[in-house]
N, C-alpha and C positions, 0 to 999 in steps of 0.2 A: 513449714518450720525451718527457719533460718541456723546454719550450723551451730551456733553460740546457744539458740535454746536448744537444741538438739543437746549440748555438752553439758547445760546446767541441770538436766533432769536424765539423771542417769538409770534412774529405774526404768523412765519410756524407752529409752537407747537399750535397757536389755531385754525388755517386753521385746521390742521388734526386734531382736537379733534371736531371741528364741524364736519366735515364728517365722521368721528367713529357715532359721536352721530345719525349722520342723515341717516346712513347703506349706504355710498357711498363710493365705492372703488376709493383708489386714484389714481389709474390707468388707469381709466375713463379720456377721454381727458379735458372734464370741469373741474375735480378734478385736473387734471395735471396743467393747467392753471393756476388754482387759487393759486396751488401752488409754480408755476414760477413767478407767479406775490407777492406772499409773499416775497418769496426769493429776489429777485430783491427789494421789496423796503426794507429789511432787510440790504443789500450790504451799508458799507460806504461811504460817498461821495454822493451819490446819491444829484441830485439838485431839489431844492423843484417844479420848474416847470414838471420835469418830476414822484415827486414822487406823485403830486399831480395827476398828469394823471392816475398815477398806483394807488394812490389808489379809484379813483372814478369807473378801470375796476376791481378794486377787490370785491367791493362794490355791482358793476352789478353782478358778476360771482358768488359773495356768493348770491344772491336774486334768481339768476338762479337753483343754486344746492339746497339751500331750497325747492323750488316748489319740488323737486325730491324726499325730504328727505320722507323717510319710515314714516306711520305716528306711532304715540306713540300706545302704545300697552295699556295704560290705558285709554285713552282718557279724553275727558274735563266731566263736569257736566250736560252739554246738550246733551253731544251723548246719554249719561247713561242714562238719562232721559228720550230719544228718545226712548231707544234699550225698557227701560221698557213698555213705551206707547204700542211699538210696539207687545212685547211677553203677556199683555193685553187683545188685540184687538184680539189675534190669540186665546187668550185661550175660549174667549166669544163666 
């Protein structure tokens, strides 16, 4: 994919920056998916009955691949919280 289509389909451009973010390769059949179903509703012409279809499986397909995404490597304010309670409890 050449930069310029890369810029003109901007739903594909954040399909694949969510799965960067989320350490899921797009080569992965669900990452494939989601990305066939970007592209397709990206495509001109498309007719609203059908792109509404597409995007309620894109919608599914992205909830599906979050569950999967790697989790952060800083975490929230309660893990941190947790992890100290924990290294505490170990040192007592």
């Amino acid at each position: 994919m050449t930069p310029r289509s890369r810029a003109s389909k901007p739903l594909v451009a954040a399909v694949r920056a969510d799965l960067e973010r989320w350490g899921i390769a797009e080569e992965t059949a669900l990452a494939a998916s989601a990305l066939d179903l970007a592209n397709r509703l990206s495509e001109s012409g498309i007719r609203p009955a059908a792109a509404s279809m597409l995007h309620a499986q894109l919608r599914a397909t992205l909830a599906e691949l979050a569950k999967l995404a790697q989790p952060e490597e800083n975490g929230d304010a309660l893990d941190e919280l947790q992890k100290r309670r924990e290294q505490r409890r170990q040192g007592a």
